[in-house]
C-alpha positions in Angstrom: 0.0 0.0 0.0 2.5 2.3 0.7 4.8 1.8 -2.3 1.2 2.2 -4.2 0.8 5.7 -2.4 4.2 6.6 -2.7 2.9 9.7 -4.9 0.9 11.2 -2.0 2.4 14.4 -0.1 1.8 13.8 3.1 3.7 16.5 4.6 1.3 18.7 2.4 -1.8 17.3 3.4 -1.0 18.3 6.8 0.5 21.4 6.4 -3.5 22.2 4.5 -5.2 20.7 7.5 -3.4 22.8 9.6 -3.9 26.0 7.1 -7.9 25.2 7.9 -7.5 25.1 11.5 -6.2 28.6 11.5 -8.7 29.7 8.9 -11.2 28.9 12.2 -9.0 30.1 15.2 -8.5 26.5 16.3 -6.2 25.0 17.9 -6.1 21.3 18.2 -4.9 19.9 21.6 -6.2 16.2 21.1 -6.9 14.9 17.4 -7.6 12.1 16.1 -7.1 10.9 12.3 -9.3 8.3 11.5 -9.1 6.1 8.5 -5.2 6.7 9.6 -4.2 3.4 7.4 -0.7 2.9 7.6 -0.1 6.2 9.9 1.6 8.6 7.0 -0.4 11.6 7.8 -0.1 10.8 11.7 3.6 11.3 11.3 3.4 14.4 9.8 1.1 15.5 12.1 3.2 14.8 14.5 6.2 16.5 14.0 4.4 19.5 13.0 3.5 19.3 17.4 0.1 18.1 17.0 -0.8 15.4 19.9 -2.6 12.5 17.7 -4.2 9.3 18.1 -5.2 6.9 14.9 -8.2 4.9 14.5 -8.4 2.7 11.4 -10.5 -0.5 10.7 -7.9 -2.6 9.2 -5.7 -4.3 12.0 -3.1 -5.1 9.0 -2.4 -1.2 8.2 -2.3 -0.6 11.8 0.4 -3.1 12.6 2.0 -1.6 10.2 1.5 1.8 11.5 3.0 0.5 14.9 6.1 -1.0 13.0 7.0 2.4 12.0 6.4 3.9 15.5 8.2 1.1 17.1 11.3 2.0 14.3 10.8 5.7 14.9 10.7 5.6 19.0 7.3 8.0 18.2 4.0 7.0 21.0 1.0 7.4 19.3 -2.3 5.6 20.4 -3.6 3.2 18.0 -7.3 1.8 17.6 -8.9 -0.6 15.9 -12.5 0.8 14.9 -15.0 1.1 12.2 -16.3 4.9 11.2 -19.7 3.7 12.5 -18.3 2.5 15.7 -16.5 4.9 17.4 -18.3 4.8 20.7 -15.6 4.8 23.9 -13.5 6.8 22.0 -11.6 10.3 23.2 -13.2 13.0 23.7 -11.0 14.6 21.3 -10.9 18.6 20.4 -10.5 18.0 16.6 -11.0 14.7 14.2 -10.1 14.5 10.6 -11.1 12.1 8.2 -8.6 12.6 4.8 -7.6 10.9 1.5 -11.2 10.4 0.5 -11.7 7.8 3.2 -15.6 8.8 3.5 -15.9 7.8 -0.2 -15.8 4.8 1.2 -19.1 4.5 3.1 -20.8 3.5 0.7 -24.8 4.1 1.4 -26.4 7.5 2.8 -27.0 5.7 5.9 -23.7 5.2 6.2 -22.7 8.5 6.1 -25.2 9.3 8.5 -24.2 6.8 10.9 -20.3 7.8 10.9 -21.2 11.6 11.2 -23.1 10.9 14.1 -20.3 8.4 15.6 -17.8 11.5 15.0 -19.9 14.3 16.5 -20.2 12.1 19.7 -16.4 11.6 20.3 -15.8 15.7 19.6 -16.1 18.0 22.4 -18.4 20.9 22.1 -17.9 23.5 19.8 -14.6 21.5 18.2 -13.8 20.5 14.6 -14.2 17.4 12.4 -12.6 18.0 8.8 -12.9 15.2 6.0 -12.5 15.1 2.3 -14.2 13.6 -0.6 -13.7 13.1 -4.5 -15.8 14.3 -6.7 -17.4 12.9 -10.1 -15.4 15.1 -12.2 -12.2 13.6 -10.4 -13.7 10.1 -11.5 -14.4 11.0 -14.9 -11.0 12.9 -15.5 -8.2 10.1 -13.8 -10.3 7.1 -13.4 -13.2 6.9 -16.5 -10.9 3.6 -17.7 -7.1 3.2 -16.5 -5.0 0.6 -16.7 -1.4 0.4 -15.0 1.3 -2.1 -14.0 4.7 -2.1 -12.0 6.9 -3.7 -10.1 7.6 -2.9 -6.6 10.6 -4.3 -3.7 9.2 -7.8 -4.1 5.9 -7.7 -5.7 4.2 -6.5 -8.9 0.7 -5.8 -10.1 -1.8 -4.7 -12.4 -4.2 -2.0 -11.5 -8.2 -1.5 -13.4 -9.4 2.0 -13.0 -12.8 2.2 -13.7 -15.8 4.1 -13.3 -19.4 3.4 -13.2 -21.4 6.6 -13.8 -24.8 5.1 -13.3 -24.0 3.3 -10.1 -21.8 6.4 -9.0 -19.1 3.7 -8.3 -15.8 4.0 -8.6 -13.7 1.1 -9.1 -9.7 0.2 -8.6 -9.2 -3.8 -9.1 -5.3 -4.4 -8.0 -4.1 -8.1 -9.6 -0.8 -8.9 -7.4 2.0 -11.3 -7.2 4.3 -11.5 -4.8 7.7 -13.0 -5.9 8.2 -16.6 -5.5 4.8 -17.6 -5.6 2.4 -19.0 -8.0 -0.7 -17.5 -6.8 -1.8 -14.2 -8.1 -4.3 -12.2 -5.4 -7.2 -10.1 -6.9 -8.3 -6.7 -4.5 -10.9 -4.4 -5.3 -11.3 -1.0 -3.6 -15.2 0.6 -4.2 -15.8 4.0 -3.5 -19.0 6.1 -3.9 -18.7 9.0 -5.4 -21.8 11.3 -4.0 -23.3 14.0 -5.4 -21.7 17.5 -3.3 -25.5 18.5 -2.8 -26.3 15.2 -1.4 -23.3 15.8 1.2 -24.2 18.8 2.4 -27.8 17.4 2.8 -26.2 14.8 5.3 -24.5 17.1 7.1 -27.0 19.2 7.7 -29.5 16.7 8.8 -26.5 15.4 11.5 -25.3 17.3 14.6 -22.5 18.4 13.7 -22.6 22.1 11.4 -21.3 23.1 8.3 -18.3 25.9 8.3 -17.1 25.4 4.9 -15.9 23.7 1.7 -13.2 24.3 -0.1 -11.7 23.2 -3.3 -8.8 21.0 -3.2 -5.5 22.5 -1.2 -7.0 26.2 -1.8 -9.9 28.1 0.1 -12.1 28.4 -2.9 -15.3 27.0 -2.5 -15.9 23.5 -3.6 -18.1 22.4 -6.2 -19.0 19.8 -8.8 -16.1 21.5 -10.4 -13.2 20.3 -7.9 -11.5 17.5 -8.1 -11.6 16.8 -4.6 -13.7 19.5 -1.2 -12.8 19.6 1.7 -15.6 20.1 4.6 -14.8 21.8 8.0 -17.8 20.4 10.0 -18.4 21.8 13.9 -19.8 20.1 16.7 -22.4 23.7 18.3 -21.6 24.1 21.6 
């Protein structure tokens, strides 16, 4: 996974989320990055003096995540949840959710569910930031791609596709490792919601909308941008 997302700027990504949270006078003193995956942002969260805690679903990307912590000598609490299941977590002052990892919930009711999982583990009046892609993303990288490399030890062949009826986006991964015989087949599914709909969830959960913004800027987001980020806050 991480030689896949090799391309990805994480130091930038948190330098944004950090831009945001002075945009809003905040200043986080407990966040939590859920979806954290293999703990890339939490790192660079981390040296920017942020205190952080990770919550992913996937115990494999978070023993990975706690490989590179044991390497690094960093302490950063680790959790095994679902977005829907956050319930004993925190409270925490600020949560972020990045990399299109809400694309992932893929019916309304899931979104619905999660939002109001976040909103309870947020202390009142704090933040929750996530990020989506956007149909226009889908139809300009991902209408029909195909790739293949070789990576330290393994190599594989990657299906880009999208599904514009369905609104599902589609990235089937063929891999072989070296020195064995069987090839594995992954599919990642994402749902690529309409921004209206979005902001219809949002405003229908308890947390409120402060803004969204187009890409890395402070433009506003629409079905224009590639990719919005939402600044959501718990009311006091």
């Amino acid at each position: 996974y991480d030689y896949v997302m090799r391309h990805v700027d994480y130091a930038d990504w948190a330098a944004h989320v950090c831009a945001l949270f002075a945009r809003f006078d905040h200043q986080p003193r407990q966040c939590v990055d859920l979806a954290c995956g293999t703990g890339s942002t939490l790192f660079e969260l981390h040296r920017l003096g942020l205190r952080v805690s990770g919550v992913d679903g996937s115990a494999a990307m978070l023993e990975v995540a706690r490989q590179r912590l044991a390497r690094t000598g960093v302490e950063i609490a680790l959790h095994q949840r679902d977005l829907r299941q956050l319930a004993g977590l925190g409270p925490f002052d600020t949560a972020l959710c990045l990399y299109d990892s809400f694309n992932y919930l893929l019916v309304p009711e899931d979104l619905d569910c999660a939002l109001g999982e976040i909103s309870s583990i947020l202390l009142p009046g704090n933040f929750f930031i996530f990020d989506v892609c956007t149909e226009k993303n889908s139809l300009r990288h991902f209408r029909d791609v195909r790739d293949e490399e070789r990576g330290p030890g393994f190599s594989y062949r990657r299906h880009s596709f999208y599904d514009r009826e369905e609104r599902l986006q589609f990235n089937r991964f063929h891999i072989r490792f070296d020195g064995q015989e069987t090839e594995l087949e992954e599919c990642h599914v994402q749902r690529i919601y309409p921004v209206d709909e979005i902001i219809a969830r949002i405003e229908a959960s308890p947390l409120a909308l402060r803004g969204s913004f187009d890409g890395f800027t402070f433009a506003r987001g629409s079905e224009g941008s590639d990719r919005i980020h939402f600044v959501l806050q718990r009311p006091r």
